[in-house]
C-alpha positions as CSV (number, residue, x, y, z in Angstrom):
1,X,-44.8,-21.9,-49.8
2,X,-43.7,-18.2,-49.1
3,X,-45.2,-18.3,-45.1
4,X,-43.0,-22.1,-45.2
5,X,-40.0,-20.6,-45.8
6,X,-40.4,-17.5,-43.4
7,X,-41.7,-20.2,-40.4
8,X,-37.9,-21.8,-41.4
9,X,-36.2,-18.9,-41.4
10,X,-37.7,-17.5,-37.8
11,X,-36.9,-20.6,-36.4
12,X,-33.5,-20.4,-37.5
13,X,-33.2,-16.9,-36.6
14,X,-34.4,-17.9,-32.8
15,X,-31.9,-20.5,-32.5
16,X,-29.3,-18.1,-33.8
17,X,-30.2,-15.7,-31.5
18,X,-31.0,-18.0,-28.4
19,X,-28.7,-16.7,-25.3
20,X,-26.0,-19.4,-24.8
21,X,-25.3,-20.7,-21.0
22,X,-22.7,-22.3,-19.1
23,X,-21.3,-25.7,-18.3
24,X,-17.9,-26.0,-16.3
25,X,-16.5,-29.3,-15.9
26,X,-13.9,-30.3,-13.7
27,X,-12.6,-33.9,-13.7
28,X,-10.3,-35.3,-10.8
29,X,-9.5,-38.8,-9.6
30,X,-7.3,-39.7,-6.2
31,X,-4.0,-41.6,-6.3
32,X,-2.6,-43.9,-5.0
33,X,-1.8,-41.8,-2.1
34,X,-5.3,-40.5,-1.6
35,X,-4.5,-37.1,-3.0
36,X,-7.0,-35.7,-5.5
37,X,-4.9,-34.9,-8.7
38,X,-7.2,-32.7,-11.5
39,X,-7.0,-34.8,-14.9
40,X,-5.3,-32.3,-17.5
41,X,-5.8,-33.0,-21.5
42,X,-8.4,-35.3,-21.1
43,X,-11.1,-35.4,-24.0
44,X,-14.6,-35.2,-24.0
45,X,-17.5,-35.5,-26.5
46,X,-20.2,-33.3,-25.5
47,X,-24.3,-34.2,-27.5
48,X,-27.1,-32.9,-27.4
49,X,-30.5,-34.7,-27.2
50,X,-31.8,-36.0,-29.1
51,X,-28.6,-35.4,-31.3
52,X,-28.9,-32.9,-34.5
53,X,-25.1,-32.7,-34.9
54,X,-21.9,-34.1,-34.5
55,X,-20.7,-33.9,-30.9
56,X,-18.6,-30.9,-29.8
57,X,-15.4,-31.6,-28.3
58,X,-14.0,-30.3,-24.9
59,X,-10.5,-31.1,-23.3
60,X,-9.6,-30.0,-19.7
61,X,-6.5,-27.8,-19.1
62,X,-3.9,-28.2,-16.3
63,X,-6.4,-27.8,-13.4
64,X,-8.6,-30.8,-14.8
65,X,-11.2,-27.8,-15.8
66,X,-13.5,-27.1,-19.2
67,X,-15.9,-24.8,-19.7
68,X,-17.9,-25.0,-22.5
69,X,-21.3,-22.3,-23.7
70,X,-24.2,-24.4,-24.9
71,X,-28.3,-23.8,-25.8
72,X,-30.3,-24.8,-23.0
73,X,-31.4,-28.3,-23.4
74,X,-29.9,-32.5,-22.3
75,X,-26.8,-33.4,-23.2
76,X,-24.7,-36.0,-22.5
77,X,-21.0,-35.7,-21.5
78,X,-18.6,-39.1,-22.1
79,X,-14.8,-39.4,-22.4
80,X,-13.4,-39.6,-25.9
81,X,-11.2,-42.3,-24.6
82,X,-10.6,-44.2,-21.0
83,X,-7.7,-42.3,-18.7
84,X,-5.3,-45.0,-18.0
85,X,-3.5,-44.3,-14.5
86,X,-1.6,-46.7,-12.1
87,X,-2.7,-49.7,-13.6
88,X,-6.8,-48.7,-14.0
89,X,-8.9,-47.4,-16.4
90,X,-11.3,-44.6,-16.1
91,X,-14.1,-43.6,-18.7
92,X,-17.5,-41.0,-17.5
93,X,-20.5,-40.8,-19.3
94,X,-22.9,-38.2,-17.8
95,X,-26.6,-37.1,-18.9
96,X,-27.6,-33.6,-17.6
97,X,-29.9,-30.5,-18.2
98,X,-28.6,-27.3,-19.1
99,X,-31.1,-24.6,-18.1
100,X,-31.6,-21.1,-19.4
101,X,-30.2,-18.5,-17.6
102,X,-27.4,-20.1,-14.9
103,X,-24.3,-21.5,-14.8
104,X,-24.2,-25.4,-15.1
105,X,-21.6,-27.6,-12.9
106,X,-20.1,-31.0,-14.2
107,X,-18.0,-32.8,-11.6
108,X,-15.9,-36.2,-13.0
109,X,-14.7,-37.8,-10.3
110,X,-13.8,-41.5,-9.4
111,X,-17.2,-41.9,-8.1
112,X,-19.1,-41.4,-10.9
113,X,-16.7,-42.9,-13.8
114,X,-17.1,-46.7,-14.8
115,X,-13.6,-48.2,-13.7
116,X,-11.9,-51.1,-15.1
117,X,-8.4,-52.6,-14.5
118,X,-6.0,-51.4,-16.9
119,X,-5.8,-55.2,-18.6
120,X,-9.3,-56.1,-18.3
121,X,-11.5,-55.3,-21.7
122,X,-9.5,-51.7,-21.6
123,X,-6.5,-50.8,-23.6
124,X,-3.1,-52.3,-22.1
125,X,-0.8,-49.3,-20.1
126,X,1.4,-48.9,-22.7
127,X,-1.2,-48.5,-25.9
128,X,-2.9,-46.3,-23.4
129,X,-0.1,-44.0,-23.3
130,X,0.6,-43.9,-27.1
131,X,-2.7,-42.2,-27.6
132,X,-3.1,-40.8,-23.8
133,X,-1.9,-37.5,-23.0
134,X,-3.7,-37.2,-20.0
135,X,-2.0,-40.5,-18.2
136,X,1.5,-39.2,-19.0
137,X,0.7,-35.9,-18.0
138,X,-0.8,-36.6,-14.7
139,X,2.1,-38.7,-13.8
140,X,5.2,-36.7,-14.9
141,X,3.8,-32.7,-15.2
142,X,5.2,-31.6,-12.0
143,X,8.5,-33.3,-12.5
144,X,9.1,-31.4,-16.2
145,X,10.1,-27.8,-15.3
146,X,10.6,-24.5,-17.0
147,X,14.1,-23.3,-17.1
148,X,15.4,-19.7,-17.6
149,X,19.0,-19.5,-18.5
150,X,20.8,-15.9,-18.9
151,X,20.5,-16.4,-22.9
152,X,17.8,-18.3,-23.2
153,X,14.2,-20.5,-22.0
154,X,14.1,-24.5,-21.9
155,X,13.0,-27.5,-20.0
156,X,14.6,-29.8,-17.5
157,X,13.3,-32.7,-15.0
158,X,13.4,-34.1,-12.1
159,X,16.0,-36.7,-11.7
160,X,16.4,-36.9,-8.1
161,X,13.8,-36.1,-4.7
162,X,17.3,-34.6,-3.7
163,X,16.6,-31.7,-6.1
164,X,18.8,-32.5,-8.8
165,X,17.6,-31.8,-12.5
166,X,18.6,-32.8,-15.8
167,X,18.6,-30.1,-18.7
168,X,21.2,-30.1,-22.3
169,X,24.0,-28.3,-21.9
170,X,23.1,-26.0,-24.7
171,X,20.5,-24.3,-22.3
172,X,23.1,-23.6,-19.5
173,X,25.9,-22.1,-21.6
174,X,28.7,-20.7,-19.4
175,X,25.9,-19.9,-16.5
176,X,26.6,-21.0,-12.9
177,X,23.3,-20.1,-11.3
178,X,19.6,-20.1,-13.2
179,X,16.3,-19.9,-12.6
180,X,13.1,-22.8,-12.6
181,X,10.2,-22.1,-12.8
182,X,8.1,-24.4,-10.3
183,X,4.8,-23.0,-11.5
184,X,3.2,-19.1,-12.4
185,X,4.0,-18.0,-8.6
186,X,6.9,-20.2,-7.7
187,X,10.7,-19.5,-8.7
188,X,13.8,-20.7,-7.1
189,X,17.5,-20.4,-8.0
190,X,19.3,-23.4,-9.5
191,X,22.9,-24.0,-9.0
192,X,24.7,-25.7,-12.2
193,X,26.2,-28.7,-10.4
194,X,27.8,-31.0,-13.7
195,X,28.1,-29.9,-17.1
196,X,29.5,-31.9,-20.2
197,X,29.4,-29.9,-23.4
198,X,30.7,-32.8,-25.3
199,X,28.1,-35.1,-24.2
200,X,25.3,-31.9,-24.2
201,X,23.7,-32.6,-20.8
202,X,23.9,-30.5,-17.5
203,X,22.7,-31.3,-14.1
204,X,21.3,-28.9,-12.1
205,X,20.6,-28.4,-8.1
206,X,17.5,-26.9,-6.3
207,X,16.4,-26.8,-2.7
208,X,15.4,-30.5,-2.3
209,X,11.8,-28.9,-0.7
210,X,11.0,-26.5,-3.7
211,X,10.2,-29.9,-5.2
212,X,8.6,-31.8,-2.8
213,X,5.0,-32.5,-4.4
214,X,6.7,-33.6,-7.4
215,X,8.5,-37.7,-8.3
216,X,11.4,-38.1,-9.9
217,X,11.1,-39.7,-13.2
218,X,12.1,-43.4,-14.3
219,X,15.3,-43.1,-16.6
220,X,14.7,-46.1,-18.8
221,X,19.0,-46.7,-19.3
222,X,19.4,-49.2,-22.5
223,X,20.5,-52.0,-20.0
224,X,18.1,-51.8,-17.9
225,X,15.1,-52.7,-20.2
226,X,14.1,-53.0,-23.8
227,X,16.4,-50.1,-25.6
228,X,14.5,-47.6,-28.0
229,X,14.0,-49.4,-31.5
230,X,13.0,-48.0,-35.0
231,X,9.4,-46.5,-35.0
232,X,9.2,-46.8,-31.1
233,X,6.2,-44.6,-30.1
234,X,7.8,-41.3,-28.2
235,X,6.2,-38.2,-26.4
236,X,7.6,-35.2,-25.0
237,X,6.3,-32.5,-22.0
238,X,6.9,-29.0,-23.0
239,X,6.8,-25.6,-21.1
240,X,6.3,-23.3,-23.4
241,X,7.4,-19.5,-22.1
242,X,3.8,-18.1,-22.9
243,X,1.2,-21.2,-22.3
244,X,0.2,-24.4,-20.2
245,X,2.4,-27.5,-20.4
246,X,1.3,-30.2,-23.4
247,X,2.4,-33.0,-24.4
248,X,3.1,-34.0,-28.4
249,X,4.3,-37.5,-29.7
250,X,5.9,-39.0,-32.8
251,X,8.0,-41.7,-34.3
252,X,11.5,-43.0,-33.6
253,X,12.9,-43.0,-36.9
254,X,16.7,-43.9,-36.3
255,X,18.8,-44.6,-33.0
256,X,22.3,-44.0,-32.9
257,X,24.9,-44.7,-30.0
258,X,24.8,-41.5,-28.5
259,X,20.9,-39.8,-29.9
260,X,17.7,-40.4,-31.0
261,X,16.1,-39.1,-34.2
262,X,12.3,-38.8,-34.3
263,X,9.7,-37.0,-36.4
264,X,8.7,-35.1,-32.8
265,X,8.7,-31.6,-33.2
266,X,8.9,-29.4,-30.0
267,X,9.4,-25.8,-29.8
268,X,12.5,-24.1,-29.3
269,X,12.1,-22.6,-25.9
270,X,11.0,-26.3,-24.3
271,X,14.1,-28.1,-25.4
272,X,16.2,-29.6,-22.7
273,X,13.0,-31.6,-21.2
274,X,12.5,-35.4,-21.5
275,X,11.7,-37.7,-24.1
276,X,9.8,-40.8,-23.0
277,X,8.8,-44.0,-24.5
278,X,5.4,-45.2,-24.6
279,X,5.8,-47.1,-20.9
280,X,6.8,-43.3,-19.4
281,X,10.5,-43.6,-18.7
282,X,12.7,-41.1,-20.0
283,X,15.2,-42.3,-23.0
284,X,16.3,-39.2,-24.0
285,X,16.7,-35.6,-23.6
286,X,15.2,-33.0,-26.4
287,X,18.3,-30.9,-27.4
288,X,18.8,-28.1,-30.2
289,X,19.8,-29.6,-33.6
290,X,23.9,-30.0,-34.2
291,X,24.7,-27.6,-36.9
292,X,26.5,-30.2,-38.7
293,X,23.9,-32.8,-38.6
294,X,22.4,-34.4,-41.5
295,X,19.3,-34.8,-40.2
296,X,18.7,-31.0,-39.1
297,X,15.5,-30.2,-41.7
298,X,14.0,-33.9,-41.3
299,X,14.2,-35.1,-37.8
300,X,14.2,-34.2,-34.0
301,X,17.1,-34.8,-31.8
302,X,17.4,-36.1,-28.6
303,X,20.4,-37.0,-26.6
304,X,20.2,-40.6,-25.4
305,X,20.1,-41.0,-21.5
306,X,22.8,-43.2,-21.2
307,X,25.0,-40.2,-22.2
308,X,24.0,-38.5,-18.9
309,X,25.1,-41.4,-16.7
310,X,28.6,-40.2,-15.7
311,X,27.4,-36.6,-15.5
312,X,24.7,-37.8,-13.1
313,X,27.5,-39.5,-11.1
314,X,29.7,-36.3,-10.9
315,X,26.7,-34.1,-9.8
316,X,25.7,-36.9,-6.9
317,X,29.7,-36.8,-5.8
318,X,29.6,-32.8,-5.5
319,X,26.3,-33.0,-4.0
320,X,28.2,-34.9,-1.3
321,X,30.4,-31.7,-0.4
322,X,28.4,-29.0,-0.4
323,X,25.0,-27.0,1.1
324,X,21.7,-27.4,-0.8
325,X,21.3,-24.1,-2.6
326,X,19.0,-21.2,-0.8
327,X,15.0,-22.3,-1.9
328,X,14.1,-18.8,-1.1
329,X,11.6,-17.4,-3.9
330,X,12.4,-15.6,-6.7
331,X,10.6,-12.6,-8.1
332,X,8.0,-13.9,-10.9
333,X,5.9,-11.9,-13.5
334,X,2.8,-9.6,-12.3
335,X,0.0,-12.3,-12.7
336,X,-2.1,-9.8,-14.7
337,X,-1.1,-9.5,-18.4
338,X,-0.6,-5.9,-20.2
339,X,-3.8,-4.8,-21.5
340,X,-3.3,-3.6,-25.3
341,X,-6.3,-1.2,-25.2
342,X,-4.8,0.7,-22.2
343,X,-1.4,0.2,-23.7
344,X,-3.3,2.1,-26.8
345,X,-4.2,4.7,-24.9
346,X,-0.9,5.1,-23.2
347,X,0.8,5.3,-26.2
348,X,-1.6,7.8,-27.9
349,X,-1.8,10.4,-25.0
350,X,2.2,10.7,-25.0
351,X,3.7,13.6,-26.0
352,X,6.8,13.7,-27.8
353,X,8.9,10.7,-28.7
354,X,8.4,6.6,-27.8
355,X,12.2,6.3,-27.6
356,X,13.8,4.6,-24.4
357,X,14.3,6.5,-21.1
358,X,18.0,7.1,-21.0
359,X,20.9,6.9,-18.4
360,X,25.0,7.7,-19.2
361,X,27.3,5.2,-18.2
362,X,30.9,5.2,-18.9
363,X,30.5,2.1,-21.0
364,X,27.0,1.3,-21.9
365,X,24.3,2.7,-23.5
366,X,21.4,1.9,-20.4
367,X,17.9,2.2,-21.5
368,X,14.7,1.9,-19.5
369,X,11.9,0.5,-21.3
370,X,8.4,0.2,-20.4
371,X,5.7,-1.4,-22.2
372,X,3.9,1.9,-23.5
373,X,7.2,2.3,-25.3
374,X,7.5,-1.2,-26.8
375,X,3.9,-1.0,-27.9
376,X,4.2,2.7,-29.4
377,X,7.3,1.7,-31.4
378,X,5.9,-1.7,-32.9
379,X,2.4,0.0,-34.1
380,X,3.6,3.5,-34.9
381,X,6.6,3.9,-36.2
382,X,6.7,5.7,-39.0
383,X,5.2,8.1,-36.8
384,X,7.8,7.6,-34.3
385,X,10.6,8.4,-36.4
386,X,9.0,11.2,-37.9
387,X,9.1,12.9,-34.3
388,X,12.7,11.7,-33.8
389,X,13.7,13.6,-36.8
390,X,12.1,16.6,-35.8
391,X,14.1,16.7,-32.4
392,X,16.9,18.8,-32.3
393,X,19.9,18.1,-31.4
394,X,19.7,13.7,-32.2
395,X,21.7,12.9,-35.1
396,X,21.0,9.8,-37.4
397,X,23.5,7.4,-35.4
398,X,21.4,8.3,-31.8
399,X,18.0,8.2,-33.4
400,X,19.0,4.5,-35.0
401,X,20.1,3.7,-31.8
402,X,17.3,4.2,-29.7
403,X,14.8,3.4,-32.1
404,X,16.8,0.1,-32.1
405,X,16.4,-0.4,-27.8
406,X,13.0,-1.1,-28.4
407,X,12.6,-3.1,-31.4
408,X,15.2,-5.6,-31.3
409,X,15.3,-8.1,-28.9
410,X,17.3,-10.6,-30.1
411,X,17.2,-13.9,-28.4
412,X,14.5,-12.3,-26.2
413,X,12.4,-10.9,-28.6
414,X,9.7,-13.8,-27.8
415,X,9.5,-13.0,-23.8
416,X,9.1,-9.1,-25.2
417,X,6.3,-10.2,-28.2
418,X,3.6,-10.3,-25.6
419,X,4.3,-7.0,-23.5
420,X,4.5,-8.6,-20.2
421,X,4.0,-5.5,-17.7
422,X,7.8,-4.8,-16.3
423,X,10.2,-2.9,-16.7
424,X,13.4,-3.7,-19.3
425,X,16.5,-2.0,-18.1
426,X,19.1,-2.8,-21.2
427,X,22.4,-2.2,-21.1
428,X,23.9,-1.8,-24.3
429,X,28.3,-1.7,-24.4
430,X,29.3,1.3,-26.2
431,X,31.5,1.2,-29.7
432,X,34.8,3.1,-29.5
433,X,37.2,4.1,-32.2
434,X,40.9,3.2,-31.4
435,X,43.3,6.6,-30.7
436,X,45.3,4.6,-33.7
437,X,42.3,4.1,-36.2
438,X,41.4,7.8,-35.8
439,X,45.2,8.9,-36.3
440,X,45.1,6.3,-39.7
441,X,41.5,8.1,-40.9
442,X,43.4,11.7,-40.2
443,X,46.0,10.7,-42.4
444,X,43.9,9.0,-44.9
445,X,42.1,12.5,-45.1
446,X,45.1,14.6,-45.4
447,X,45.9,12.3,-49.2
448,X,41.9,13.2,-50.1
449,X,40.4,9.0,-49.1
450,X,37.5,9.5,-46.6
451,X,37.5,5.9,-44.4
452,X,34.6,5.7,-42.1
453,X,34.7,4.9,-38.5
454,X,36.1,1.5,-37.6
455,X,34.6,1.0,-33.7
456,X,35.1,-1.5,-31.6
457,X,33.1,-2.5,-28.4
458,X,34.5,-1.0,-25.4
459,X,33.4,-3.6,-22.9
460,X,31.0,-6.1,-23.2
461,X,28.3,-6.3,-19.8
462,X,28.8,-8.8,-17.1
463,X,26.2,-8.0,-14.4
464,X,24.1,-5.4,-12.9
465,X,23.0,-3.9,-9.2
466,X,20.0,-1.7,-8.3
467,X,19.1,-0.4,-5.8
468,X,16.1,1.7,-4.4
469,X,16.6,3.4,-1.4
470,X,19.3,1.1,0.8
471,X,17.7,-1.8,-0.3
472,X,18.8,-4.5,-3.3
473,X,16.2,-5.0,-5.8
474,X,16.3,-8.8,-7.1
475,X,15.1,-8.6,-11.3
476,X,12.5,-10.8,-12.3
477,X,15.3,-12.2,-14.8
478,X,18.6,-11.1,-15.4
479,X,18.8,-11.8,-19.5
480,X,21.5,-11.2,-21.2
481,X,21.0,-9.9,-25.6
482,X,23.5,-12.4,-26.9
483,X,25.0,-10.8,-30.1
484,X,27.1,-13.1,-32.4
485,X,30.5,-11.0,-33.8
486,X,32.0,-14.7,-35.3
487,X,31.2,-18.3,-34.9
488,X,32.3,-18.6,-31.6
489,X,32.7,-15.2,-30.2
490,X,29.8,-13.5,-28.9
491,X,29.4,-9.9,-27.2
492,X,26.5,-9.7,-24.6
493,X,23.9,-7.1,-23.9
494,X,21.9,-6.7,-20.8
495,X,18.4,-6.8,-20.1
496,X,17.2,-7.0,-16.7
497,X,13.8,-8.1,-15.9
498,X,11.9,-5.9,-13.0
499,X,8.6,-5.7,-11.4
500,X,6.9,-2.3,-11.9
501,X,6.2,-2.0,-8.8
502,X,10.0,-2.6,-6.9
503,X,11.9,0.7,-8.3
504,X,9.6,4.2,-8.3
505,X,9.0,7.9,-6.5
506,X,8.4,5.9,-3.4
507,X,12.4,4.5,-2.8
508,X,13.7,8.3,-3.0
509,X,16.8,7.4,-5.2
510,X,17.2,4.6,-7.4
511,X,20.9,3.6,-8.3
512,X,22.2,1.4,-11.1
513,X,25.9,-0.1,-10.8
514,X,26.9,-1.8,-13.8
515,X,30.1,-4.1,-14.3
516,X,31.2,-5.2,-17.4
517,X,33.3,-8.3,-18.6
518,X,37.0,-6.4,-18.7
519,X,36.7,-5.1,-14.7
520,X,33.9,-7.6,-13.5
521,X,34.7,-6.0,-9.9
522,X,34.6,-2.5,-10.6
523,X,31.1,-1.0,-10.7
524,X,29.9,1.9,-12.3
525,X,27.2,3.3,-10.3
526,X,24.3,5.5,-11.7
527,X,21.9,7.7,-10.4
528,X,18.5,7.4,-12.0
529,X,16.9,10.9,-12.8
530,X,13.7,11.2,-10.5
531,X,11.8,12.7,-13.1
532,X,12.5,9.4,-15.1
533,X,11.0,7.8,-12.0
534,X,7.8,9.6,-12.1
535,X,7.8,9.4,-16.0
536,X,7.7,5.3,-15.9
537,X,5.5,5.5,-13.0
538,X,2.7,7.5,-14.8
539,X,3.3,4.6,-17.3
540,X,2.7,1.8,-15.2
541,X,0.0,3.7,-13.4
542,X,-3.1,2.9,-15.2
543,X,-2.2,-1.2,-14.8
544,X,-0.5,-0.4,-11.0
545,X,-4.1,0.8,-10.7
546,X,-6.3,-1.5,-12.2
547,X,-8.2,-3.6,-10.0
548,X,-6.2,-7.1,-9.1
């Protein structure tokens, strides 16, 4: 019974410690125009043979790809459920050995999947889309873009092969220009064509060939088909800032005359993207709950796309009277993400403090943050503001202050979360005491009351220039910290977004000219201390470095 149990327990041991291998899958089909499209989200129940245990699941990502690590042996690979796309169904079910000691390669392709039409013993093309992520994705991915605004990160869509895009309002704000995000290496400038804050939609303008591969999607207007009913199947694209696009889906649970409520739930930072019904035509536009409604802690909002109709109208009219805006590309993120170990390193080998390189300006605060010093102040400081109180000559106000550059982020604090490698130049507008409020504390002294300082903002910031050497450096992003002084006043900070590699040693002299909202015209231009230079370089320098 004893050498039973051990037998059991070595086989056990030899599974457990059996090597692992390789199988990447990559499913694609071919459209209608004979262009091979990768299959994104799509499912697949992976078993071995003869089956011992329940089958593992695998879904593709964006590039139709999986990669799964399995015990040598047969398996079969089969879809969870058929792909439904332009009006046929697709379903694979593939039997294959996995060897020891190699990489395995799975290719789904049209040629090897059963096919059926759409209506023909498969589900219908509207049930498939309830339950089909992969359909809707395929067809509408390219046309849902990511959207940086000055203040903030959302969605929009293709409207128009023109180049015109539909996005809320609330995204835009009192920008002219923004940014979308075509894909990881592709950005182009958007000009805001129409706006309607009362109506919460904005259409925006791109170079017509920046969005060429991708089709404009079906508006599904109320009179124009079956309008959105109670418990209506919906679905949404999002871009999320730090991941792949998805798709989620929910309920309709109420429609009004000018939005939809649904039990959807979509993140903040993808909001301003479509919502479509189960046939994929867009009914509605995902916008940030209204403050005043009811339905704020229990259902989704969506502006209806009838309410974009007129605005649509207005941006075709201008389009009419003026040049396509410049598709040149934008700057875009390093493709390599920060690595925490060497940020670890980086951090621990600095002597000193972890507080923000600084620059004087007549009216802002300008710190220059790098990731080392975002890091060190996140997971250190206590430590870090035991070195600032051991500096001479900081008081308690400029130790707060700086500590503050680089731990507070406010509406960017998610882009900052993840330490993407560039540098954050912030401007911050300095707080003045009135000549009169100092004169009323002097006097307030004189009859033994101490008041504290009352300080107001000197200027808040408008824009930025830098340049290295004679040439204009173009941010990655140029945010803007909004900070709320009332309910509808706010005071705005910059943060300007820059590759680590565009401002260093090598441009000789690196300038800053800063305007602020009271003399938008009138710069204030900065010379940035070259041993600053070399200090952020030797921070950037182990991931400048690193191999690519």
């Amino acid at each position: 019974m004893a050498f039973r149990a051990w037998l059991v327990a070595a086989v056990l041991l030899i599974n457990v410690a059996q090597p692992l291998d390789v199988l990447r899958i990559k499913v694609t089909i071919v459209d209608a125009d004979g262009h091979a499209r990768p299959v994104p989200r799509h499912a697949l129940l992976i078993s071995e043979n003869p089956s011992s245990a329940p089958p593992r699941q695998a879904v593709t990502s964006l590039d139709g790809t999986a990669e799964v690590r399995l015990r040598p042996g047969n398996y079969t690979v089969e879809s969870d459920e058929p792909l439904i796309f332009q009006g046929k169904a697709y379903q694979w079910r593939q039997t294959l050995d996995i060897p020891a000691g190699r990489v395995t390669s799975l290719e789904l392709t049209a040629g090897n999947a059963v096919i059926e039409p759409a209506g023909s013993g498969a589900p219908s093309a509207s049930s498939a889309a309830s339950g089909n992520a992969s359909a809707l994705l395929l067809d509408w991915q390219n046309s849902v873009l990511s959207i940086w605004s000055p203040t903030a990160h959302g969605s929009g869509f293709l409207i128009d092969a023109r180049g015109l895009i539909a996005t809320n309002q609330r995204l835009v704000g009192k920008a002219t220009m923004l940014e979308v995000q075509l894909s990881a290496t592709e950005k182009v400038a958007a000009r805001v064509l129409s706006k309607d804050p009362d109506r919460n939609v904005a259409i925006l303008w791109i170079d017509p060939k920046a969005v060429a591969p991708a089709h404009p999607v079906k508006l599904a207007y109320a009179d124009a088909g079956p309008p959105p009913a109670d418990r209506d199947r919906v679905f949404a694209i999002s871009t999320p800032m730090h991941d792949e696009k998805s798709l989620s889906s929910g309920t309709v649970s109420r429609v009004n005359t000018h939005t939809i409520l649904s039990d959807i739930r979509i993140d903040e930072d993808s909001l301003g993207g479509p919502l479509f019904n189960a046939a994929g035509g867009v009914i509605a536009i995902t916008s940030p709950d209204d403050d005043t409604s009811s339905a704020r802690s229990s259902a989704f909002r969506a502006v209806r796309i009838d309410e974009a109709r007129s605005v649509i109208a207005d941006a075709e009219t201008k389009m009419l009277k003026s040049e396509a805006p410049n598709g040149a590309p934008l700057p875009v993120e390093p493709p390599r993400p920060s690595d925490d170990e060497a940020l670890k390193e980086a951090a621990k080998r600095r002597t000193g403090s972890l507080a923000p390189y600084t620059v004087k300006a007549a009216d802002f605060d300008v710190s220059l943050i790098t990731p080392v010093l975002v890091y060190g102040t996140r997971h250190q400081v206590e430590s870090v503001s035991g070195r600032e109180r051991e500096r001479g000559g900081r008081n308690a106000a400029e130790m707060q202050a700086s500590l503050r550059a680089v731990q507070d982020f406010g509406n960017w604090e998610d882009y900052v979360r993840d330490n993407p490698p560039v540098l954050l130049i912030r401007a911050t507008p300095k707080l003045v005491e009135s000549l009169w409020t100092t004169i009323a504390r002097g006097a307030a002294q004189t009859q033994g009351v101490s008041l504290p300082p009352i300080k107001r903002i000197k200027a808040g910031f408008s824009r930025m220039q830098i340049v290295c050497g004679d040439a204009e450096v173009t941010p990655i992003h140029p945010f803007k910290i909004e900070q709320r002084v009332g309910e509808n006043d706010a005071v705005y900070e910059g943060l300007y977004v820059v590759d680590p590699a565009a401002i260093g040693p090598h441009c000789g002299t690196v300038k800053l000219t800063l305007f602020s909202d009271k003399n938008p015209e009138k710069g204030d231009t900065r010379v940035i201390d070259p041993k600053i230079l070399q200090q952020i370089w030797q921070d950037f320098g182990p991931y400048l470095a690193a191999p690519k």
